[in-house]
PyMOL Python script that loads the backbone (N, CA, C, O; Angstrom):
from pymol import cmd

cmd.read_pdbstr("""\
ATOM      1  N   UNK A   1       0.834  -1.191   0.000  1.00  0.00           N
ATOM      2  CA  UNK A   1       0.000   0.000   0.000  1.00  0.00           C
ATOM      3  C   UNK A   1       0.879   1.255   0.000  1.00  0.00           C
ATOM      4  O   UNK A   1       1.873   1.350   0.720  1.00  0.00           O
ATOM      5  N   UNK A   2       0.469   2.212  -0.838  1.00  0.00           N
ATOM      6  CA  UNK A   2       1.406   3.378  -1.007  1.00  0.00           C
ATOM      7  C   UNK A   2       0.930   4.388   0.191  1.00  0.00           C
ATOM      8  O   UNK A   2      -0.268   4.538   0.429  1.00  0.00           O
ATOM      9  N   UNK A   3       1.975   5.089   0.948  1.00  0.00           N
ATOM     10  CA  UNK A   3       2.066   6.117   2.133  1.00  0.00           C
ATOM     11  C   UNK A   3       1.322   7.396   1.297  1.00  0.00           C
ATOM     12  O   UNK A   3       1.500   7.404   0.079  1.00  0.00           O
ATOM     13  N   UNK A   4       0.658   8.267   1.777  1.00  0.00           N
ATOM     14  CA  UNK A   4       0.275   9.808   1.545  1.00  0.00           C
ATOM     15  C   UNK A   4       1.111  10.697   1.811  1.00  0.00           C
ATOM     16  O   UNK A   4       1.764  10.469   2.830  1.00  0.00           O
ATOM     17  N   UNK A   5       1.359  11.708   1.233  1.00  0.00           N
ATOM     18  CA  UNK A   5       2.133  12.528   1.670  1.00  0.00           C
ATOM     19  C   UNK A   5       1.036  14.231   0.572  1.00  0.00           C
ATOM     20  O   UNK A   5       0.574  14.509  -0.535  1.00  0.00           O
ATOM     21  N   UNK A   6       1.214  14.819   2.024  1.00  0.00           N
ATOM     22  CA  UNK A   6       0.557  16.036   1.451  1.00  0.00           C
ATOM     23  C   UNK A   6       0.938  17.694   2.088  1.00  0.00           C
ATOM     24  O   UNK A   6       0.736  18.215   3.185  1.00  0.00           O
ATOM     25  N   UNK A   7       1.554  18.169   0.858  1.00  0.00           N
ATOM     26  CA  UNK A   7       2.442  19.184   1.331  1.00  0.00           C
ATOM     27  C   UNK A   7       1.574  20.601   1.409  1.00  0.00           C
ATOM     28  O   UNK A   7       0.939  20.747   0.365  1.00  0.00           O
ATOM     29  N   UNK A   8       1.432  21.356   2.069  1.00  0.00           N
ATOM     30  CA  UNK A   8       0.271  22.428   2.633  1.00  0.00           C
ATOM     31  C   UNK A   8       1.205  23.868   2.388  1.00  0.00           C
ATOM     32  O   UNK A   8       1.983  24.167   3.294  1.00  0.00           O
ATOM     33  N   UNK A   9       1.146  24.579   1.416  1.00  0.00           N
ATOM     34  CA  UNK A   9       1.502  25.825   1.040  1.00  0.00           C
ATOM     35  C   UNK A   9       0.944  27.329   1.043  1.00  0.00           C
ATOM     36  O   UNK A   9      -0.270  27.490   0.922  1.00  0.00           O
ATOM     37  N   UNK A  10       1.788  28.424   1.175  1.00  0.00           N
ATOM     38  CA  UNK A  10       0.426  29.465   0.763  1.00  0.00           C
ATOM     39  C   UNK A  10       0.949  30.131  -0.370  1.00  0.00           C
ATOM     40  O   UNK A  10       0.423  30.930  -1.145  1.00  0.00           O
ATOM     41  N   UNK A  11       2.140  29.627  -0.315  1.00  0.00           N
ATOM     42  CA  UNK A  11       2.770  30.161  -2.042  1.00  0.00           C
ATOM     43  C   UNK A  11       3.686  31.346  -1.824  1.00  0.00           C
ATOM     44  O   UNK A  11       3.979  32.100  -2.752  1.00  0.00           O
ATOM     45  N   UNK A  12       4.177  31.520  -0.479  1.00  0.00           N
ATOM     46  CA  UNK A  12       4.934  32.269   0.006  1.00  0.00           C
ATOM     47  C   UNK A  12       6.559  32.052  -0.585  1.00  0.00           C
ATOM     48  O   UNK A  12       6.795  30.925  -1.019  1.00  0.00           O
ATOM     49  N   UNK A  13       7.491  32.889  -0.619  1.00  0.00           N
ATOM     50  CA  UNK A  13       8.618  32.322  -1.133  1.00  0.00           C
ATOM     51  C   UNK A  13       9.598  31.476  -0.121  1.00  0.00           C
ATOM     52  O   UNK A  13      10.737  31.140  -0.445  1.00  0.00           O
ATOM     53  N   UNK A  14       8.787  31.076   1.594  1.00  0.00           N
ATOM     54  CA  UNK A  14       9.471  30.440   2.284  1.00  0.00           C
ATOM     55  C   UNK A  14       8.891  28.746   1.484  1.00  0.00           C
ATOM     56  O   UNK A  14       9.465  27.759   1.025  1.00  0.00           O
ATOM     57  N   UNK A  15       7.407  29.204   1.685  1.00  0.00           N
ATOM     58  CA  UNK A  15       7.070  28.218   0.919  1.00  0.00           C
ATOM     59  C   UNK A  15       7.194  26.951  -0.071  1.00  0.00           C
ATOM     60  O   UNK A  15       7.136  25.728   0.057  1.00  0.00           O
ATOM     61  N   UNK A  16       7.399  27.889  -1.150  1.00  0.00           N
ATOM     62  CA  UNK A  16       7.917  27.486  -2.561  1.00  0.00           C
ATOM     63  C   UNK A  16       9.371  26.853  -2.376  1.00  0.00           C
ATOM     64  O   UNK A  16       9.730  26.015  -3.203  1.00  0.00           O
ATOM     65  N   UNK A  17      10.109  27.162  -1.474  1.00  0.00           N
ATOM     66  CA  UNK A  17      11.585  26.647  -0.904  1.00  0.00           C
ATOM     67  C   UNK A  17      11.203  25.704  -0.536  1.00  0.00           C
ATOM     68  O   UNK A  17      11.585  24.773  -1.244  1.00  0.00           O
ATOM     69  N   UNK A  18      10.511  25.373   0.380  1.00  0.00           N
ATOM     70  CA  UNK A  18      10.294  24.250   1.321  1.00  0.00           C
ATOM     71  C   UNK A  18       9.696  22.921   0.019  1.00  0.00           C
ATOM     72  O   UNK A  18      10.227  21.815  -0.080  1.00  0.00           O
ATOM     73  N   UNK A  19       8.809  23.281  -0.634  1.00  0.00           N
ATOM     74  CA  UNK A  19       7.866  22.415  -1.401  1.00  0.00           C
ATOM     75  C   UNK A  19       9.044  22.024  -2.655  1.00  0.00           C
ATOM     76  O   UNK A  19       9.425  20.855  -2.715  1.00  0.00           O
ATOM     77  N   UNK A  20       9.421  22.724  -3.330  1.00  0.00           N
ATOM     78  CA  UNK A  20      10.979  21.988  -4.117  1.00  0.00           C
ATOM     79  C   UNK A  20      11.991  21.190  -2.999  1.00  0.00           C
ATOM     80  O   UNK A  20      12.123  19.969  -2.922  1.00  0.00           O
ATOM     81  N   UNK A  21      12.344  21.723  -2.560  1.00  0.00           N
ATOM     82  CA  UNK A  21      13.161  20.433  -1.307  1.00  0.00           C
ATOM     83  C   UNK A  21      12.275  19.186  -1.269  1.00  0.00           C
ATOM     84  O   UNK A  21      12.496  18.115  -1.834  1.00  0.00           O
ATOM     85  N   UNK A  22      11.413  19.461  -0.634  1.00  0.00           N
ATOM     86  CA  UNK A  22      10.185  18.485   0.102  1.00  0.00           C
ATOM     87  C   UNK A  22      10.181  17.246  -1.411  1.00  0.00           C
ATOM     88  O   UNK A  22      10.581  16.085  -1.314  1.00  0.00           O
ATOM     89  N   UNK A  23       9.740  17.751  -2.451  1.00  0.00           N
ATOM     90  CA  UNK A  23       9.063  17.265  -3.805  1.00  0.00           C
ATOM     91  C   UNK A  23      10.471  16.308  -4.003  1.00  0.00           C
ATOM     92  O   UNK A  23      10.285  15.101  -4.157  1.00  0.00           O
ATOM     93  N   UNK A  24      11.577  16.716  -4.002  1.00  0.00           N
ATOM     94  CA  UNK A  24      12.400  16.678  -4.782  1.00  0.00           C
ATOM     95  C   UNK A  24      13.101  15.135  -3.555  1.00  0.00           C
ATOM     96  O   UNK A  24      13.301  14.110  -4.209  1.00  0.00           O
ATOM     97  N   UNK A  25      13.339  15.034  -2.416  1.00  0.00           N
ATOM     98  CA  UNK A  25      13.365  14.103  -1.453  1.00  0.00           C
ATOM     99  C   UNK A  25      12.650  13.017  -1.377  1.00  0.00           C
ATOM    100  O   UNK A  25      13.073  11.886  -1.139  1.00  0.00           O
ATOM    101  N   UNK A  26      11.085  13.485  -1.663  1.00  0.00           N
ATOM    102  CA  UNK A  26       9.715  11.942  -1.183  1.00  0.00           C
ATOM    103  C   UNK A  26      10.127  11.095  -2.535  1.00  0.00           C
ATOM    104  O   UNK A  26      10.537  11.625  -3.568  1.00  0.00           O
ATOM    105  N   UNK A  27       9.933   9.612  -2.326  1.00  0.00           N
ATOM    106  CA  UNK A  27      10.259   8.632  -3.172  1.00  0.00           C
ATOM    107  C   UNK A  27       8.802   8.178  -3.830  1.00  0.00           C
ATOM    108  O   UNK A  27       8.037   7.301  -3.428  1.00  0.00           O
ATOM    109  N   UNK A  28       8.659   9.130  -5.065  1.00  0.00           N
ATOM    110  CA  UNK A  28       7.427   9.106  -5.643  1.00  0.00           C
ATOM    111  C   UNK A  28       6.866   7.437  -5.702  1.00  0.00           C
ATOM    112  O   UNK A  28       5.706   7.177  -6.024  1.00  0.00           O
ATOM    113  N   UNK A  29       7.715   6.543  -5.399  1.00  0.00           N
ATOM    114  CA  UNK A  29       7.541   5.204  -5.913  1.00  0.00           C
ATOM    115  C   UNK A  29       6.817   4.581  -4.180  1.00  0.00           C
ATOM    116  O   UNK A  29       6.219   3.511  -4.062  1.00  0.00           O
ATOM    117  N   UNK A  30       7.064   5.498  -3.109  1.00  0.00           N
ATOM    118  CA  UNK A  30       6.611   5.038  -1.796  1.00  0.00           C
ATOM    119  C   UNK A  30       5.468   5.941  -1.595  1.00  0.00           C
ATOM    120  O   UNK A  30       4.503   5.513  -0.962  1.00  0.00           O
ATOM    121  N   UNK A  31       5.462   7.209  -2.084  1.00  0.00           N
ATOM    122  CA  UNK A  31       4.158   8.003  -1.326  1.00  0.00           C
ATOM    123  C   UNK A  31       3.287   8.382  -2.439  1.00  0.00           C
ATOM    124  O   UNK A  31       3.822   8.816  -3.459  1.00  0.00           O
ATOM    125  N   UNK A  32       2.007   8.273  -2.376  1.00  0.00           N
ATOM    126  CA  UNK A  32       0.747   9.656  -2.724  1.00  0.00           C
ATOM    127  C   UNK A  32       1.120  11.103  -2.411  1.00  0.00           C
ATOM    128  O   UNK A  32       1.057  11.720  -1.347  1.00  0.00           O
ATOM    129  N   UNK A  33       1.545  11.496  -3.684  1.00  0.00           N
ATOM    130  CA  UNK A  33       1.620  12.896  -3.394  1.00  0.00           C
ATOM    131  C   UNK A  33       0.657  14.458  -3.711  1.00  0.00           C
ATOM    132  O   UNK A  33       0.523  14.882  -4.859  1.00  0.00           O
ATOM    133  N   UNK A  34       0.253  14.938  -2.890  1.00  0.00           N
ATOM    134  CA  UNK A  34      -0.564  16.253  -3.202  1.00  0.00           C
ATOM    135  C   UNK A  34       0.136  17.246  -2.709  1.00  0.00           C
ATOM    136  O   UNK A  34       0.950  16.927  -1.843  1.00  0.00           O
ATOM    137  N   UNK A  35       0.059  18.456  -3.025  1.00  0.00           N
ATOM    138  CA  UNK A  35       0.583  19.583  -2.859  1.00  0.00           C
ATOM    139  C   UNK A  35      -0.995  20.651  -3.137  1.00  0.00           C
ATOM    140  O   UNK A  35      -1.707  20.796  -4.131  1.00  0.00           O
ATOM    141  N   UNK A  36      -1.052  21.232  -1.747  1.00  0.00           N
ATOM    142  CA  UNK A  36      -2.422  22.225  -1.919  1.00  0.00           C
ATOM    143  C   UNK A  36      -2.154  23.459  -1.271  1.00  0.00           C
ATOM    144  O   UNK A  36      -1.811  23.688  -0.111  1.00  0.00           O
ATOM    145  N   UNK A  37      -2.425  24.389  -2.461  1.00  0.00           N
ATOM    146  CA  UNK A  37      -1.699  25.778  -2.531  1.00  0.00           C
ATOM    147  C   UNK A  37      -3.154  26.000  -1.352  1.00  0.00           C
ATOM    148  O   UNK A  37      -4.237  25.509  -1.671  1.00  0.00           O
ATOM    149  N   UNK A  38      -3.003  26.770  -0.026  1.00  0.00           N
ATOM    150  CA  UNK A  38      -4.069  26.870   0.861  1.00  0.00           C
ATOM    151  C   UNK A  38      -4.263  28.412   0.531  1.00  0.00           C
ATOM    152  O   UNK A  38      -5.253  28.898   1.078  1.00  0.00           O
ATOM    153  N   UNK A  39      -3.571  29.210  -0.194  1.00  0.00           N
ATOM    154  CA  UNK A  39      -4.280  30.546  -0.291  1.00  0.00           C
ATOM    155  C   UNK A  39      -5.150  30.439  -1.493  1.00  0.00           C
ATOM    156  O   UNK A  39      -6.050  31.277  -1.540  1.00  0.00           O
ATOM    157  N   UNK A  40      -5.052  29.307  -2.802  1.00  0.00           N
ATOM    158  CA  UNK A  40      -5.761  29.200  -3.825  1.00  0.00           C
ATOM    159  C   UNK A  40      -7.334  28.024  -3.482  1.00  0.00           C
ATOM    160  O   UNK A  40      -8.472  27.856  -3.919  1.00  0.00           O
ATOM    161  N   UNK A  41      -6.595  27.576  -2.641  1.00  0.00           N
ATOM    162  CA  UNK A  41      -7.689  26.478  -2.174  1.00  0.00           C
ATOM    163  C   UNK A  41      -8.210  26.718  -0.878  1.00  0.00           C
ATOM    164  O   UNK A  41      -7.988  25.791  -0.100  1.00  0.00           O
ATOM    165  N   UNK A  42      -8.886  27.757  -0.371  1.00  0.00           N
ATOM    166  CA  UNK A  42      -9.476  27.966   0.837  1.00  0.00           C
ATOM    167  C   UNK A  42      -9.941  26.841   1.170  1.00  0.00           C
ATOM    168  O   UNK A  42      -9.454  26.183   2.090  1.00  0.00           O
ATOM    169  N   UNK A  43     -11.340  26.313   0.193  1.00  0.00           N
ATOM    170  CA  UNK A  43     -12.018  25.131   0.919  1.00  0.00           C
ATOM    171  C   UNK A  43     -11.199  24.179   1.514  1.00  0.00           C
ATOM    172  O   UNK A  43     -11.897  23.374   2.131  1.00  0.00           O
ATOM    173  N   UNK A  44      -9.667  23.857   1.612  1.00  0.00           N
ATOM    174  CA  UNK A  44      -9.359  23.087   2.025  1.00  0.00           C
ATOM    175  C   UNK A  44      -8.933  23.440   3.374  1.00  0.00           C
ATOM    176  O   UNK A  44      -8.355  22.572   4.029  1.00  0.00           O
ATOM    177  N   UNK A  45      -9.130  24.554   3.865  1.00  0.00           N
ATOM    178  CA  UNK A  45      -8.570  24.933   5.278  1.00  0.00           C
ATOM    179  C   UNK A  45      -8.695  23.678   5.990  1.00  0.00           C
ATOM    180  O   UNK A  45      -7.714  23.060   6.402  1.00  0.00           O
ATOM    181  N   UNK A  46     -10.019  23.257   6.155  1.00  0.00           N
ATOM    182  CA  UNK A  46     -10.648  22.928   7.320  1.00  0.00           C
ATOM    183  C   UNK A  46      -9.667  21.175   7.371  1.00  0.00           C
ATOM    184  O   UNK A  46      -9.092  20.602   8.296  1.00  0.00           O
ATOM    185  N   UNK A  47      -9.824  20.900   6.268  1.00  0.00           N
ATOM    186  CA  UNK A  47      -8.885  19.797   6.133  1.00  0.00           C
ATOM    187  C   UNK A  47      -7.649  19.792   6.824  1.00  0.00           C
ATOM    188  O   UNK A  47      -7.229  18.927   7.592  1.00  0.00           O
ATOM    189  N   UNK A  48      -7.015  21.034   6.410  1.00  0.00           N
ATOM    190  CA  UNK A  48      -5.690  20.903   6.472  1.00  0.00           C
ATOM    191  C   UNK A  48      -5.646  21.221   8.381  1.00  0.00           C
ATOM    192  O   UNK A  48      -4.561  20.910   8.873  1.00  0.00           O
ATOM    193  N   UNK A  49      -6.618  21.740   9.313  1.00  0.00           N
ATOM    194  CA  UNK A  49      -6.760  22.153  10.426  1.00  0.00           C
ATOM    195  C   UNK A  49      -6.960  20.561  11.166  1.00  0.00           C
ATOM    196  O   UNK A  49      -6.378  20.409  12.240  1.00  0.00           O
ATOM    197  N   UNK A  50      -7.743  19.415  10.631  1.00  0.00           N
ATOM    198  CA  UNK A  50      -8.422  18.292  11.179  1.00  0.00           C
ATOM    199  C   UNK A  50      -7.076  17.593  10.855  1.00  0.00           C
ATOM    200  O   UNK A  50      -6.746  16.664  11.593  1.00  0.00           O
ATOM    201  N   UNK A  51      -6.136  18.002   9.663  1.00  0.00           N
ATOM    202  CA  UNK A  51      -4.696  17.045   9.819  1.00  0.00           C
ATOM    203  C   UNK A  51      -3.726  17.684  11.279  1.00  0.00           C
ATOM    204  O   UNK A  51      -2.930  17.025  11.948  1.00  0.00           O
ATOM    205  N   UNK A  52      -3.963  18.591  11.400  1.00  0.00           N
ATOM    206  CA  UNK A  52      -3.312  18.676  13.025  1.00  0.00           C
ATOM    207  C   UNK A  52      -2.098  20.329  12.074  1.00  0.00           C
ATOM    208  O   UNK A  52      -1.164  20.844  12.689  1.00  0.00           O
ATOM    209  N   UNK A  53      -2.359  20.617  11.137  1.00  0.00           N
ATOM    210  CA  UNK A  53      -1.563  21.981  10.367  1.00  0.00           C
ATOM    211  C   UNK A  53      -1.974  22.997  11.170  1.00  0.00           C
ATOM    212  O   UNK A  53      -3.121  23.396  11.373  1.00  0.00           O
ATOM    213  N   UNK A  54      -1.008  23.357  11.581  1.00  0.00           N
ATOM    214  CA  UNK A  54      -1.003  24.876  12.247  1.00  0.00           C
ATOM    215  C   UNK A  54      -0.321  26.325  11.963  1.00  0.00           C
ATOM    216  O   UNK A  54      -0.536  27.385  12.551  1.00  0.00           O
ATOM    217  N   UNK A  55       0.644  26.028  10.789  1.00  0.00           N
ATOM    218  CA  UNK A  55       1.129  27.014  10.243  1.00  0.00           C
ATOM    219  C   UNK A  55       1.294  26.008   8.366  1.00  0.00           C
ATOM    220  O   UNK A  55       0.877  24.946   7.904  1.00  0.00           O
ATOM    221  N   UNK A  56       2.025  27.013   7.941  1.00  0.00           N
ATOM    222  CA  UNK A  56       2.584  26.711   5.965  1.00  0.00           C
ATOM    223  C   UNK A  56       3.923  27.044   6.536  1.00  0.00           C
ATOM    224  O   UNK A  56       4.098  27.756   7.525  1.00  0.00           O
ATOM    225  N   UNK A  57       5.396  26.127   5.409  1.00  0.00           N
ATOM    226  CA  UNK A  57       4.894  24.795   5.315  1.00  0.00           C
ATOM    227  C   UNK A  57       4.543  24.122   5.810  1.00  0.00           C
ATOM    228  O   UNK A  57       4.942  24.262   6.967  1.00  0.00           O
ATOM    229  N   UNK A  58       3.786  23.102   5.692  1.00  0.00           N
ATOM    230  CA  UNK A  58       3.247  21.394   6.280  1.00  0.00           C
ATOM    231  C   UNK A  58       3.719  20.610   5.270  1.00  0.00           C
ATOM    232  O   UNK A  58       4.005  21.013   4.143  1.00  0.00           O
ATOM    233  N   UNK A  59       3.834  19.036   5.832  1.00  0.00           N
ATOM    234  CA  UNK A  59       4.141  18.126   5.545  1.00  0.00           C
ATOM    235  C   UNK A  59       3.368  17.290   6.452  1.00  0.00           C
ATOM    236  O   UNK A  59       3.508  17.309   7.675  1.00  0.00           O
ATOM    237  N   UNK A  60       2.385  16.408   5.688  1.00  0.00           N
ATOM    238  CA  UNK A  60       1.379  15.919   6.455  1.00  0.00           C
ATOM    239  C   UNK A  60       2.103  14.379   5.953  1.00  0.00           C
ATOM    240  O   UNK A  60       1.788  14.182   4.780  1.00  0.00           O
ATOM    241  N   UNK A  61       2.709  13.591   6.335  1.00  0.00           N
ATOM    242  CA  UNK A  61       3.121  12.645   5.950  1.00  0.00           C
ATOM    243  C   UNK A  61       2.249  10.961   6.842  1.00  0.00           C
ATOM    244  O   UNK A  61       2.802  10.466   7.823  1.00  0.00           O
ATOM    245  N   UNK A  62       1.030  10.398   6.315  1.00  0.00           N
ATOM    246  CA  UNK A  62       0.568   9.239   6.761  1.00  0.00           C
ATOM    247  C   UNK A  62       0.321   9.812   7.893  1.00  0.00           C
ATOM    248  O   UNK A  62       0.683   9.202   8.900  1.00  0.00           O
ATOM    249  N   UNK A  63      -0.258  10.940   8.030  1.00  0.00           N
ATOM    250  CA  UNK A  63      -1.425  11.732   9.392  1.00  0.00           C
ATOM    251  C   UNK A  63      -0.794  12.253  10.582  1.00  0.00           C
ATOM    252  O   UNK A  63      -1.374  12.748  11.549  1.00  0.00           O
ATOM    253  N   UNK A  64       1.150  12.008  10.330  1.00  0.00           N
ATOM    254  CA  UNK A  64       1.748  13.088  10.988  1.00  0.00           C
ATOM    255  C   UNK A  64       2.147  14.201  10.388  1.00  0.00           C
ATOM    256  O   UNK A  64       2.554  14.156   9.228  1.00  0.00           O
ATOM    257  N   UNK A  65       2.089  15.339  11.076  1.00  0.00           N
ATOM    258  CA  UNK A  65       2.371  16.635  10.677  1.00  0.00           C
ATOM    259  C   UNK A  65       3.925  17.019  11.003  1.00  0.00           C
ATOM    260  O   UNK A  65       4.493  16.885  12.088  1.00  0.00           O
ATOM    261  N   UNK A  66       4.562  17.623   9.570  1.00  0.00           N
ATOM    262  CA  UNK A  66       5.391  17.816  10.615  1.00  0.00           C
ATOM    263  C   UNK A  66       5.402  19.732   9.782  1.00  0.00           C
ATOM    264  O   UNK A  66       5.109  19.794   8.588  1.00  0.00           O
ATOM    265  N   UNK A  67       5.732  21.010  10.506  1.00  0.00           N
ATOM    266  CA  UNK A  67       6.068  21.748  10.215  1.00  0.00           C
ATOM    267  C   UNK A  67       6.961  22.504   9.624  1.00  0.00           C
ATOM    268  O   UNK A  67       7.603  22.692  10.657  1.00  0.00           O
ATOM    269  N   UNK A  68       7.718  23.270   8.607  1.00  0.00           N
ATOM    270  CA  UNK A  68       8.860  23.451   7.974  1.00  0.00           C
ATOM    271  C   UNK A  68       9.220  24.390   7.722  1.00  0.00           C
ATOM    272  O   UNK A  68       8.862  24.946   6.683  1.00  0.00           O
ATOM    273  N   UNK A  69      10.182  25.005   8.691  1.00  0.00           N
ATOM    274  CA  UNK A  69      10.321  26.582   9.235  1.00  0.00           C
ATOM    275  C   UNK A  69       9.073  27.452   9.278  1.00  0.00           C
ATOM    276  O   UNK A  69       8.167  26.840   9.844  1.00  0.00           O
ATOM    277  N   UNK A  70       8.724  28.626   8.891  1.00  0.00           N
ATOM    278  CA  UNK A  70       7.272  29.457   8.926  1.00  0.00           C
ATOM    279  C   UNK A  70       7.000  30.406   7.625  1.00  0.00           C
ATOM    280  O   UNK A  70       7.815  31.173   7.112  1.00  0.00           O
ATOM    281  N   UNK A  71       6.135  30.252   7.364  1.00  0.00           N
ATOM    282  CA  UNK A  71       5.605  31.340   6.390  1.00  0.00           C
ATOM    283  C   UNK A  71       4.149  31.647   6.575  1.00  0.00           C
ATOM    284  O   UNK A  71       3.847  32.817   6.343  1.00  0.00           O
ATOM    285  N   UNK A  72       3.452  31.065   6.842  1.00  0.00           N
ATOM    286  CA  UNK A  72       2.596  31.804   7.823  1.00  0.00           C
ATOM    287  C   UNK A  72       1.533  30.602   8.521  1.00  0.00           C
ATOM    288  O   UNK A  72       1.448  29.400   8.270  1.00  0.00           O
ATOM    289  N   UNK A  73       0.794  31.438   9.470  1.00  0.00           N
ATOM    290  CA  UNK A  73      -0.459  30.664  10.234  1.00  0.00           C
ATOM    291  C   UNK A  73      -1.488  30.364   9.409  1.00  0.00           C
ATOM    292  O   UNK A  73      -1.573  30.783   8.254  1.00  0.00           O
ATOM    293  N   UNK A  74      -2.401  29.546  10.028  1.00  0.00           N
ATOM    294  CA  UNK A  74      -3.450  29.251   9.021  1.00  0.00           C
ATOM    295  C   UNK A  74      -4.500  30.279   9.648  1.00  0.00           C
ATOM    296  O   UNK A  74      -5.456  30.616   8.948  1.00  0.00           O
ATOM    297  N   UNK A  75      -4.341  30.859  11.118  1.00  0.00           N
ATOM    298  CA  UNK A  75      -5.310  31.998  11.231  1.00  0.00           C
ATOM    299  C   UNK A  75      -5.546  32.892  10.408  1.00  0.00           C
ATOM    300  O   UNK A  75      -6.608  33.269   9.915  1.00  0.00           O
ATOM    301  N   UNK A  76      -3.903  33.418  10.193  1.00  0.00           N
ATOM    302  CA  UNK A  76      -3.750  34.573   9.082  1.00  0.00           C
ATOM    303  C   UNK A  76      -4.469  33.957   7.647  1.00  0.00           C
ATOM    304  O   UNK A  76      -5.369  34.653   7.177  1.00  0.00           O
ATOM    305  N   UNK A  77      -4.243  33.144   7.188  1.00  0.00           N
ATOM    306  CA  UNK A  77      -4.908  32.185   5.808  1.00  0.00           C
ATOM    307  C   UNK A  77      -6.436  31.966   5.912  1.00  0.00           C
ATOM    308  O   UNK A  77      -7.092  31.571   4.948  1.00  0.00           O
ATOM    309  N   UNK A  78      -6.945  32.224   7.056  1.00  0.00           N
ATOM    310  CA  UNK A  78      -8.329  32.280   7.312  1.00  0.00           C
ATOM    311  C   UNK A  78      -9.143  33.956   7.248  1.00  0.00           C
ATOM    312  O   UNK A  78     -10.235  34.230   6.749  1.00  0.00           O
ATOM    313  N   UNK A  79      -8.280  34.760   7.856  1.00  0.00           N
ATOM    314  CA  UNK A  79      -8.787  35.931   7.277  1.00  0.00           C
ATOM    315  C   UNK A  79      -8.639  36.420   6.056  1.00  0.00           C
ATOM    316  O   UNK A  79      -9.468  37.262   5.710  1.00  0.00           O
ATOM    317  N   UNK A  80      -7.599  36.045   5.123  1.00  0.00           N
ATOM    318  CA  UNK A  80      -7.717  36.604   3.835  1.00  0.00           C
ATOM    319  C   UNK A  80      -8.803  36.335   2.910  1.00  0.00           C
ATOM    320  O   UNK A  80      -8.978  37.176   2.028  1.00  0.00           O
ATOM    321  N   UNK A  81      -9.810  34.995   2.957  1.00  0.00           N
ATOM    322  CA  UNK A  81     -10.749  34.236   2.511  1.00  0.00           C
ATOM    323  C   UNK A  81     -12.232  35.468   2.746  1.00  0.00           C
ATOM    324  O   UNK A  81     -13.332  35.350   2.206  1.00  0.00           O
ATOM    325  N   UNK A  82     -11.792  36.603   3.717  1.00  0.00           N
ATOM    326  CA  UNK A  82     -12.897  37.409   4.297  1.00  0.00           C
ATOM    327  C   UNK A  82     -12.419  38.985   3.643  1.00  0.00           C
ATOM    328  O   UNK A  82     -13.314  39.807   3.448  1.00  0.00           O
ATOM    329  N   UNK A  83     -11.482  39.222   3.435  1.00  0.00           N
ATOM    330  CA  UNK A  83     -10.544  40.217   2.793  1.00  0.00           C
ATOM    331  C   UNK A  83     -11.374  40.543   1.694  1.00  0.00           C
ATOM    332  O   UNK A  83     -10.997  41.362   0.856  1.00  0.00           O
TER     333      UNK A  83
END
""", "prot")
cmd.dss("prot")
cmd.show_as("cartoon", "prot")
cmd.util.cbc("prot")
cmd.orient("prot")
């Protein structure tokens, strides 16, 4: 069975660093990979909040989170959706 792996962005340029590293490391042949831009994809907040994401980058790897330096909160990513 292939692992998930799902990388949580806002398209920030800490971001975009993190997600080329990240992409360029996972062994496409072991994981499911998604990458979801969260400032283009609001509806997915809530998702990315119930995976345990608390800031961008994320790396939600098989339902652990792990965080990858900061580019921003998902609070802040929640008010722009109201902006």
């Amino acid at each position: 069975m292939m692992k998930t792996a799902i990388f949580y962005h806002a398209g920030c340029p800490v971001c975009l660093s993190a997600k080329q590293q990240v992409l360029d490391a996972l062994d496409k042949n072991q994981f499911a990979i998604s990458v979801i831009h969260l400032g283009e994809n609001i509806s997915t907040l809530a998702d990315a909040q119930l995976a345990g994401v608390k800031s961008v980058p994320a790396l939600v790897l098989d339902g652990s989170v792990f965080h990858i330096n900061f580019g921003a909160a998902l609070e802040d990513l929640k008010g722009e959706q109201h902006a």
